[in-house]
N, C-alpha and C positions, 0 to 999 in steps of 0.2 A: 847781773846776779841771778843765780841759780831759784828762783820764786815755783812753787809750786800750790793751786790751789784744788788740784784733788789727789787722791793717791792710789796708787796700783794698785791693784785685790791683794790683800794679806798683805801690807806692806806698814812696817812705823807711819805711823801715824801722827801723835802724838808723843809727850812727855811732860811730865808733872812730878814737883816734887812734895813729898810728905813730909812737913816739917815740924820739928817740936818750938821753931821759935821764927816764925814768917817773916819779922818785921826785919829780923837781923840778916836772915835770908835774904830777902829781895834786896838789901843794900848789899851784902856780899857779892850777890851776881852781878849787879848793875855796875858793882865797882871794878869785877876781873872782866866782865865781857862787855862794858857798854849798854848794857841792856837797861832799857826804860819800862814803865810798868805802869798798869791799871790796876786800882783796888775793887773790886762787885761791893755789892753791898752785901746785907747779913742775910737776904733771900740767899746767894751762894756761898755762908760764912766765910766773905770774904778773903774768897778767892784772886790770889793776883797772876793778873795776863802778864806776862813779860812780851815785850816787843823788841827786835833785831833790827835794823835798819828800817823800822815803819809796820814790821810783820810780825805775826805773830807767831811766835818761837820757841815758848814752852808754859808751863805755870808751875803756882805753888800754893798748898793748901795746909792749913793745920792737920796734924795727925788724929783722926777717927779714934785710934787706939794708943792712949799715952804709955803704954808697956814697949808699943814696938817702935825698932831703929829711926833714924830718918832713913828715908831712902828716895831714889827717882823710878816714879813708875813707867813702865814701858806702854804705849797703844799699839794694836793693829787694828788698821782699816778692817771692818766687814760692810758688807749690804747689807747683812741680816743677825743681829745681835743674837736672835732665840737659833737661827739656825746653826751661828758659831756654840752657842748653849751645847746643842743636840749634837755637834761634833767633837768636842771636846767630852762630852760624857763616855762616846761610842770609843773613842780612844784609849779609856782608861784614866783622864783628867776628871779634876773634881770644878765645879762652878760655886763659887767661895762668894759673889757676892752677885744675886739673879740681875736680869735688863734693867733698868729703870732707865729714865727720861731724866737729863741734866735742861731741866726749863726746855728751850726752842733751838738749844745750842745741838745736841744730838741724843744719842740713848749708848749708853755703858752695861756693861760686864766685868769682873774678875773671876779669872780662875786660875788652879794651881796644876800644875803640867805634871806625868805621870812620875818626875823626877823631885818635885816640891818646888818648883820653881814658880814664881807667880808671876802675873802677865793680866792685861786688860785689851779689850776690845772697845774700840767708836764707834757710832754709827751716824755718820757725819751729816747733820743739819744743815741749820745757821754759821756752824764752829768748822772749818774744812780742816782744822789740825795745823800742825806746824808748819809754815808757807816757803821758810826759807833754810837753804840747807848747802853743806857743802860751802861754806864761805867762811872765814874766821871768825868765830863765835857763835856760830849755828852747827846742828846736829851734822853728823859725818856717814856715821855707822851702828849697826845696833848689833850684839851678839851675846851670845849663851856659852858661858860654862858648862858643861853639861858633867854629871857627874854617870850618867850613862848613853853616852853617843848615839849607838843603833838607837835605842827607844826614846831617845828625845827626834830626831830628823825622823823616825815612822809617826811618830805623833805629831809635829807642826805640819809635814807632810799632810796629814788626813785630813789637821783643821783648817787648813786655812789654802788647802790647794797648790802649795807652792809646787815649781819644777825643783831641781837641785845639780849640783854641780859638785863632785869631789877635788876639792885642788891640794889637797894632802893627804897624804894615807903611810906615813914612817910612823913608827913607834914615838918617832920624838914629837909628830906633829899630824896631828888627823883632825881635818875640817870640811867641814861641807859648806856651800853657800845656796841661799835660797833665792831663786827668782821668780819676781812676779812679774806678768807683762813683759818678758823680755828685759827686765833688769834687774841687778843687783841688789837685793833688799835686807839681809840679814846672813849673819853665818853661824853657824855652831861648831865647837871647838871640843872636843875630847878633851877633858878635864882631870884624869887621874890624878893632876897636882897638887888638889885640891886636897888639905889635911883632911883630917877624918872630922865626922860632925859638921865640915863645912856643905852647907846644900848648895845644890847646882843652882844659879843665878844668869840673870842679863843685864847686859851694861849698855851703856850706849856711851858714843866719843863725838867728841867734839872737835869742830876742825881749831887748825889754829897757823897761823904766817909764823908767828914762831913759838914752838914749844916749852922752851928752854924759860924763856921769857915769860909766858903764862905760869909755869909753872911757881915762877920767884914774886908773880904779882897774885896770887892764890898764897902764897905761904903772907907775903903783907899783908893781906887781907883776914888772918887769923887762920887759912888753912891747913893741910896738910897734905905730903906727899906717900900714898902707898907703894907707888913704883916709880925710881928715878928714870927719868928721862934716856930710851937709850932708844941707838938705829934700828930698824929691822925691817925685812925685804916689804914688809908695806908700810916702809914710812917711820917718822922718829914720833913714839910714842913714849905716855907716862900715865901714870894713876895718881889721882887727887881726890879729895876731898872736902866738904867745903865745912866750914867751923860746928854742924852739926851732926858730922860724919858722916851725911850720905857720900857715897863713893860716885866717881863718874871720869871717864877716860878721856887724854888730848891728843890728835893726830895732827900729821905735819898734812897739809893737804894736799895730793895729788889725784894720778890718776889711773892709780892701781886696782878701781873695783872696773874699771872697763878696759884693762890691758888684754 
């Protein structure tokens, strides 16, 4: 199995969801992916580790602000939280919640990208982030709706170093992918699609043996589906949600980010 215990510069890192009702959470996911879990104590207002096959594979935490949605937030690795600060400023991004220290586990950032999109940085510890990936029920991919293309890929660009790669450029379909260290680590996607009022966002997907199937064990489980299940040249995906509405994506898994 695909086990990772550090991660390539600017690369996902982590994921955590923010949720208005934990308890019902961590049994939803334990119930559609198998996922086992740790509760912290109220030093981390208990926080729960979800575990994959023994690893650690995402978490979930009450919502800070009871107005806003549930949602999953996204990490990227840095070495240096203040100096991802200083480059996300120099870009035109705002820094929405400064470094601090999560105890001995690492040190955090959020900020909002020059499109309104928000996004977190680690600064990995004790905590190396998500270990396993790429295997059914573990993280796949992470990407951006961008509701403006060029100035989102010049902006993750600056912050976080990435190279890039164009593998679509038609009207109907312009994307870029980001690599760090010589691999595959996120893409962004021209968004025009996106009604009006809707902001530019990041998703991340999940792998899955089979889609179809997850998606009918998410809907038993009190879920929902945002996007049916259909083929497409990377893979048979869909959009789901889980009974608190955060959104989050499922891939068929192969081996399309290294073709």
């Amino acid at each position: 199995m695909p086990f990772r215990d550090t991660a390539p510069a600017g690369a996902p890192i982590w994921f955590d969801l923010s949720s208005s009702d934990p308890e019902r959470m961590r049994d939803f996911y334990a119930g559609v992916f198998g996922w086992t879990y740790d509760v912290s104590g109220a030093e981390f207002g208990n926080y729960v580790m979800f575990k994959h096959n023994g690893r650690d594979v995402a978490g979930l935490g009450g919502k800070q602000q009871p107005e806003m949605p549930d949602v999953w937030n996204i990490y990227f690795q840095t070495d240096d939280v203040e100096t991802t600060e200083g480059r996300v400023r120099e870009a035109g991004g705002a820094v929405v919640v400064d470094a601090f220290d999560v105890g001995d586990f690492g040190r955090m950032a959020v900020f909002r990208d020059t499109s309104g999109a928000f996004v977190s940085t680690w600064q990995a510890k004790e905590h190396p982030g998500t270990q396993i990936w790429d295997e059914d029920g573990a993280p796949s991919w992470v990407e951006m709706h961008a509701t403006d293309y060029p100035a989102a890929v010049s902006f993750y660009k600056a912050v976080f170093n990435w190279d890039t790669e164009v593998t679509g450029d038609s009207d109907d379909f312009r994307y870029t992918v980001q690599i760090a260290d010589a691999v595959q680590v996120a893409g962004i996607m021209d968004a025009t699609f996106l009604p009006p009022g809707v902001p530019a966002n990041w998703h991340f997907y999940l792998g899955c043996d089979d889609v179809d199937a997850t998606v009918a064990t998410v809907q038993k489980h009190g879920g929902s589906v945002n996007m049916a299940p259909e083929d497409t040249p990377f893979g048979r995906l869909a959009g789901v949600a889980d009974p608190g509405g955060a959104g989050f994506m499922l891939t068929s898994l192969s081996d399309w980010k290294n073709a």
